[in-house]
N, C-alpha and C positions, 0 to 999 in steps of 0.2 A: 504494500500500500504506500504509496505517493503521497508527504505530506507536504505542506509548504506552506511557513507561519506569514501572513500579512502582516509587513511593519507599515509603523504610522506614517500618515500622509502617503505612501505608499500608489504609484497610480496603477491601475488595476493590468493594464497591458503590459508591464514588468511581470507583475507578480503572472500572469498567466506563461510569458516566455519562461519564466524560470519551472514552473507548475512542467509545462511541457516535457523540458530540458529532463525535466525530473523521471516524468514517464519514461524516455526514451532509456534514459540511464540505468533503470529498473529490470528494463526489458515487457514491461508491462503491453507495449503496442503492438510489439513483436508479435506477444503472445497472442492477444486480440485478432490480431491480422492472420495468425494462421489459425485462429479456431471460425474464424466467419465464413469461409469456403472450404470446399471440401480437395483433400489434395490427396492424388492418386500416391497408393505407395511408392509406383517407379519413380513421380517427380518428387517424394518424399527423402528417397535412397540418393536420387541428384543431385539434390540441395546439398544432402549430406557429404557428401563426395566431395562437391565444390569448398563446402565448407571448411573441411579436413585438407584440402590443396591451398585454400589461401593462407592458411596458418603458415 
């Protein structure tokens, strides 16, 4: 969970970049993004593959 405290006078389009920033950093959208569609094993296995070759 993504927390991100509002300082005073604070304008709200800061506090939402950092809010973002936060998700991202988390891995929170990541996850979102791969459960909203359905992804076939083989391009499951791909991903994985690509992913183990950029390291």
């Amino acid at each position: 969970m993504a927390k991100v405290e509002v300082r005073p006078n604070e304008p709200i389009d800061s506090v939402l970049k950092r809010f973002k920033k936060a998700l991202e950093q988390s891995g929170i959208l990541q996850e979102y993004k791969r459960h909203t569609h359905y992804e076939k094993p083989s391009e499951r296995r791909r991903r994985q593959r690509q992913k183990r070759k950029k390291k």
